[in-house]
C-alpha positions as CSV (number, residue, x, y, z in Angstrom):
1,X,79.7,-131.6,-148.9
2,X,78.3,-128.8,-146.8
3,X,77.2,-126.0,-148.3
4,X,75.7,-122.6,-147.2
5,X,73.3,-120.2,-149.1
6,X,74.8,-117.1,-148.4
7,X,71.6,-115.0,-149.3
8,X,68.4,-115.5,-148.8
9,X,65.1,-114.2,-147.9
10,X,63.8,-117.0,-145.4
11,X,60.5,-115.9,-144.9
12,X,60.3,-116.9,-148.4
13,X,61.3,-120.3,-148.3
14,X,58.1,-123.1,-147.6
15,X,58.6,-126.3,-146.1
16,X,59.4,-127.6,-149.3
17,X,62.2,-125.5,-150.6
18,X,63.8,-125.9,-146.8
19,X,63.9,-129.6,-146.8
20,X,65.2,-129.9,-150.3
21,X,67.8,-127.7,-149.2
22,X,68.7,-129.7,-146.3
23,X,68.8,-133.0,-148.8
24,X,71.0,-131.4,-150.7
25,X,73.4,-130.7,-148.5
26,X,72.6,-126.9,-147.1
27,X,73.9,-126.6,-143.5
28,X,73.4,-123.0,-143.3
29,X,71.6,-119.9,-144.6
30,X,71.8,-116.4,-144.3
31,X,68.8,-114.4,-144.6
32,X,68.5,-110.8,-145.7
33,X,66.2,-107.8,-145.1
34,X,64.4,-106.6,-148.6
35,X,60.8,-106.2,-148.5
36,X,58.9,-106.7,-145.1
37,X,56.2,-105.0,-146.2
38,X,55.4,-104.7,-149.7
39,X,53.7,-101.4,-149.8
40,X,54.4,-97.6,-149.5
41,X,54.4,-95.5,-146.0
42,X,56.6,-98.9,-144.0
43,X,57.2,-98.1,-140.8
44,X,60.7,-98.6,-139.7
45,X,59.8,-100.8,-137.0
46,X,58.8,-103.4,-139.5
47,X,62.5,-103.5,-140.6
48,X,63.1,-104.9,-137.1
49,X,60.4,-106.3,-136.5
50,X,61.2,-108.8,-139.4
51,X,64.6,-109.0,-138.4
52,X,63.3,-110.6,-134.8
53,X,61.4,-112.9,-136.5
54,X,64.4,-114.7,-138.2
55,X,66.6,-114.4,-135.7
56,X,63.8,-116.3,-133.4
57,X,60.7,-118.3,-135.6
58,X,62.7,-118.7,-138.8
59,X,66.4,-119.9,-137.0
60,X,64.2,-122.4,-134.9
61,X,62.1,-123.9,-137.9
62,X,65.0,-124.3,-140.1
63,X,67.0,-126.2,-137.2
64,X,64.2,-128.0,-135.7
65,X,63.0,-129.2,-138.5
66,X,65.7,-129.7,-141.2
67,X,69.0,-129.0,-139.4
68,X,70.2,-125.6,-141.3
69,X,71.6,-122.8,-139.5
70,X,69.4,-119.4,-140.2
71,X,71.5,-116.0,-139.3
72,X,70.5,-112.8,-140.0
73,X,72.0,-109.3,-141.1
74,X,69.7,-106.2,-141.1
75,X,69.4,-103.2,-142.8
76,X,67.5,-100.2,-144.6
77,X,66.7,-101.8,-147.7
78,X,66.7,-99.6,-150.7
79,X,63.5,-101.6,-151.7
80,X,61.5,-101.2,-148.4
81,X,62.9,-97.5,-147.5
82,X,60.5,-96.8,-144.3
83,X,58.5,-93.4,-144.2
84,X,60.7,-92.4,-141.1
85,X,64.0,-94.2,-142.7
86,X,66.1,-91.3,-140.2
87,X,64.5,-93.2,-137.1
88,X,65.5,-96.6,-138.5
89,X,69.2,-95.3,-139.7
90,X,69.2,-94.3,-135.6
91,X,67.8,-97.8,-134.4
92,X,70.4,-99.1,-136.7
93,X,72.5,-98.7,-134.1
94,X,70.9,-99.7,-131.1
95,X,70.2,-102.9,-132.9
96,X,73.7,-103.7,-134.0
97,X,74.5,-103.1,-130.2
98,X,71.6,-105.3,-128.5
99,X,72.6,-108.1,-130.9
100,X,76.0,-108.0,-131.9
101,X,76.8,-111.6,-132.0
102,X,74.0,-112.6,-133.4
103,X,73.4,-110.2,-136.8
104,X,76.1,-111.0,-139.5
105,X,76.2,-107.6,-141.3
106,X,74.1,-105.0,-142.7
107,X,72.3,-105.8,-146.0
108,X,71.2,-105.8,-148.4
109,X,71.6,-101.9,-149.0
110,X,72.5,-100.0,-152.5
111,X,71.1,-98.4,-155.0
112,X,67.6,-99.5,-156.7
113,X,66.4,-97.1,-159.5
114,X,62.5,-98.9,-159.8
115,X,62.3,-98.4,-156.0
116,X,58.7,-98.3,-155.6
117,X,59.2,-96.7,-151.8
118,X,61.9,-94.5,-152.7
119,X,62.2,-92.9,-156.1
120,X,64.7,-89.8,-155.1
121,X,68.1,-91.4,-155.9
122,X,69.5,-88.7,-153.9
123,X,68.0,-89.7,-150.5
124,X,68.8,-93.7,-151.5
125,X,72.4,-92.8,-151.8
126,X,72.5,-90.7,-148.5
127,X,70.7,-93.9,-146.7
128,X,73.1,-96.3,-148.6
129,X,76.3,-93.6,-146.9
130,X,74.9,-93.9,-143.7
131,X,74.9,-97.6,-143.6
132,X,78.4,-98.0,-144.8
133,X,79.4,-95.9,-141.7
134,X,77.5,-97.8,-139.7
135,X,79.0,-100.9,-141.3
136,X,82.4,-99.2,-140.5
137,X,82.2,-98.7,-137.3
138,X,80.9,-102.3,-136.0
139,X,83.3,-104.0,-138.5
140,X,80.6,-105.4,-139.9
141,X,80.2,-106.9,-143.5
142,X,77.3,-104.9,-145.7
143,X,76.2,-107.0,-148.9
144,X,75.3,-104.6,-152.0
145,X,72.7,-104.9,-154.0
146,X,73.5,-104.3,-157.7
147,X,70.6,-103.9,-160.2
148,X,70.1,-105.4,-163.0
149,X,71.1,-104.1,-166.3
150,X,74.4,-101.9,-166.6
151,X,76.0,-103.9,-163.3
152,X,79.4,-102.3,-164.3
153,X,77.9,-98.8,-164.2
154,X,76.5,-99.6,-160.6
155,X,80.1,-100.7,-159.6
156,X,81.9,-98.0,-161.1
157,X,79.4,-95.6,-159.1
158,X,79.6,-97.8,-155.5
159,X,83.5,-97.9,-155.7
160,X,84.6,-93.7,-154.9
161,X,82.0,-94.6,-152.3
162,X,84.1,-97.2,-150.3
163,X,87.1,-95.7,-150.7
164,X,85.4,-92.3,-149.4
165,X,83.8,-94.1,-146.4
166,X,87.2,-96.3,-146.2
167,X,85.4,-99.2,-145.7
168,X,88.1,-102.7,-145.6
169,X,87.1,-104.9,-149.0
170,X,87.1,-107.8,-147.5
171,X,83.9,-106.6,-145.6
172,X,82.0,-105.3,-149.1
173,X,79.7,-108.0,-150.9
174,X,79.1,-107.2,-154.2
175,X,75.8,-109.1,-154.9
176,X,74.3,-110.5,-158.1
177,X,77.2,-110.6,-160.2
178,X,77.7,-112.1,-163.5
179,X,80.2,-112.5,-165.9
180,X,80.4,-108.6,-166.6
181,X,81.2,-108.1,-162.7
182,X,83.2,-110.4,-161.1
183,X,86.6,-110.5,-162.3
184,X,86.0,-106.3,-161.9
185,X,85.4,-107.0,-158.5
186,X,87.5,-109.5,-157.1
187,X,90.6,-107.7,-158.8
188,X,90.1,-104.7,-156.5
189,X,90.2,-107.2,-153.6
190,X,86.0,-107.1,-153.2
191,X,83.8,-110.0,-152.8
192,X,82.1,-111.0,-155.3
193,X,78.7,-113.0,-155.0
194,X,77.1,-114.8,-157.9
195,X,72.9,-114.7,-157.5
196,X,72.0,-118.0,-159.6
197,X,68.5,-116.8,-160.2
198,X,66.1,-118.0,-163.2
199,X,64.9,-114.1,-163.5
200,X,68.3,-112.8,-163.3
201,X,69.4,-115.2,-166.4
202,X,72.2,-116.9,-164.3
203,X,72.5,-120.4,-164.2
204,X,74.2,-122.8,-162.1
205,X,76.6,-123.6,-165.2
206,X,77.3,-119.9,-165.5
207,X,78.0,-119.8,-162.0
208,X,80.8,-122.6,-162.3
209,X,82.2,-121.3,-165.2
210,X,83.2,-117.9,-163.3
211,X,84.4,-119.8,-160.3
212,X,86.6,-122.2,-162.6
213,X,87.8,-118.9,-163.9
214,X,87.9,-116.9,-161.1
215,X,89.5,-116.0,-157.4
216,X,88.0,-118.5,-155.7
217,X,89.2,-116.8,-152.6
218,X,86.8,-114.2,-153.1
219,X,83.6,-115.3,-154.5
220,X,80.2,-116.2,-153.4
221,X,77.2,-118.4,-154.8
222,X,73.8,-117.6,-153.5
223,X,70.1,-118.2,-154.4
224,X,68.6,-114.8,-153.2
225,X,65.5,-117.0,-153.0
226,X,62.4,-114.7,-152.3
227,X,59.2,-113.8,-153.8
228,X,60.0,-113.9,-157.4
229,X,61.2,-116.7,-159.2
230,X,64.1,-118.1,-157.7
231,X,65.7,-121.8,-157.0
232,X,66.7,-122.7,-154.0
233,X,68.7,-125.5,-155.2
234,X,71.3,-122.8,-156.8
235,X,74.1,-123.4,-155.0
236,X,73.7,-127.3,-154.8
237,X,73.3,-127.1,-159.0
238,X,76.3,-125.0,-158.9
239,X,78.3,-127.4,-157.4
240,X,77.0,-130.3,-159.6
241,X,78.1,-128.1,-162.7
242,X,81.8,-127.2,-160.7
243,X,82.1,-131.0,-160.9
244,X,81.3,-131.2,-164.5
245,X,83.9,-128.7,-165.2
246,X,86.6,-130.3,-163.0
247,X,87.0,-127.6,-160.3
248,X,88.2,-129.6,-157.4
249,X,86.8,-130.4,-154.1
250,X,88.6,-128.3,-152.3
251,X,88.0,-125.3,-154.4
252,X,84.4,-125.9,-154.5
253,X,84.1,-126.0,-150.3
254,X,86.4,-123.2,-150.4
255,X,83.2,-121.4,-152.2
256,X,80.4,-122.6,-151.0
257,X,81.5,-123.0,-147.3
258,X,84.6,-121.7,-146.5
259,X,84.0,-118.1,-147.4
260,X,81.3,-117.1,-146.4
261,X,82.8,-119.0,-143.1
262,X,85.5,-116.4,-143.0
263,X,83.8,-113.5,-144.5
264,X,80.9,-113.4,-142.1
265,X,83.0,-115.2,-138.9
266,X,80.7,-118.0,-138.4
267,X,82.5,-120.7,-136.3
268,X,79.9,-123.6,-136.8
């Protein structure tokens, strides 16, 4: 069955993880912008910067050499908030424009309390506003980052926020949900996206559990493999333990392939 990982951080991902990914059955991943460099005073030309080098090193190495799709969305991440994030919120723009076809959406943004580059909740939540208008106005998707204790707390503040900015659900990812989240989401016709991550606490069976449960029309299973522990085999375990469970084939594709297919208007 093909799969994709809906959210990763390539740049992450060795030789290693990539080809046991492509065993496994991953045709496609899609990479997000977090931390391109992990210290204070970034300069927002890093955020692109990073974002070039997936859509040209990283999509070649993963095709050329183990026949998986890389895209790419972009954004100001609420983990690597630049010095001059105003200039990047402005290049934003420009970017989106120059590469329309090629960036998926903007994320991840949201709201990160132990920000080490931005600790004024304030500004994070002005930054996050910005991008949602952005997001609005190239009818792009944006994947949200919730944190990760009190996720219904982080929903419950993110929701007047959408409305406000109008924003269609069908373009809002919800990501790293668990079984507090998801129904909550999906119910208000959101996408929810299920991070199986060992440091999260999420495991593949919890994942399947959610989908059995769950509108399958509107939820997500990613790895967010990166720098801390993560398993880039999520989404493959996931569909082992769908199987377990008896969710049927069809269900299962719808999940790991067909959505984010539709969601993020891929036609491969």
């Amino acid at each position: 069955m093909d799969m994709m990982d809906p959210h990763v951080h390539v740049d992450a991902l060795n030789h290693h993880a990539l080809e046991l990914m492509a065993l496994a059955g991953v045709r496609a991943l899609i990479s997000m912008v977090a931390i391109p460099e992990v210290h204070e005073n970034i300069p927002s030309r890093a955020i692109f910067e990073h974002c070039d080098r997936v859509r040209s090193y990283h999509a070649w190495r993963t095709d050329n050499f183990f026949r998986m799709r890389t895209f790419g969305c972009v954004a100001v991440s609420m983990v690597g908030v630049p010095i001059d994030y105003e200039e990047a919120l402005a290049r934003l723009r420009i970017y989106l424009r120059e590469h329309r076809e090629e960036v998926l959406g903007i994320g991840e943004i949201g709201l990160e309390p132990s920000s080490a580059t931005c600790r004024d909740m304030k500004t994070q939540e002005r930054i996050f506003r910005a991008q949602l208008e952005i997001a609005k106005e190239f009818a792009k998707p944006v994947i949200m980052h919730t944190p990760p204790s009190e996720k219904r707390t982080w929903v419950d503040q993110y929701i007047p926020i959408l409305r406000e900015v109008g924003l269609s659900p069908e373009l809002v990812i919800f990501d790293h949900c668990n079984e507090s989240t998801v129904k909550m989401i999906t119910d208000l016709g959101y996408i929810a996206a299920i991070t199986v991550q060992p440091w999260r606490k999420v495991r593949p069976a919890d994942a399947a559990q959610l989908v059995k449960d769950g509108d399958k029309e509107r939820i997500l299973i990613d790895s967010d493999s990166s720098l801390l522990e993560s398993d880039p085999l999520a989404v493959p375990k996931s569909v082992l333990e769908m199987r377990k469970l008896g969710v049927n084939e069809a269900d299962i594709r719808q999940v790991v392939w067909e959505n984010p297919r539709r969601i993020y208007k891929l036609a491969i």
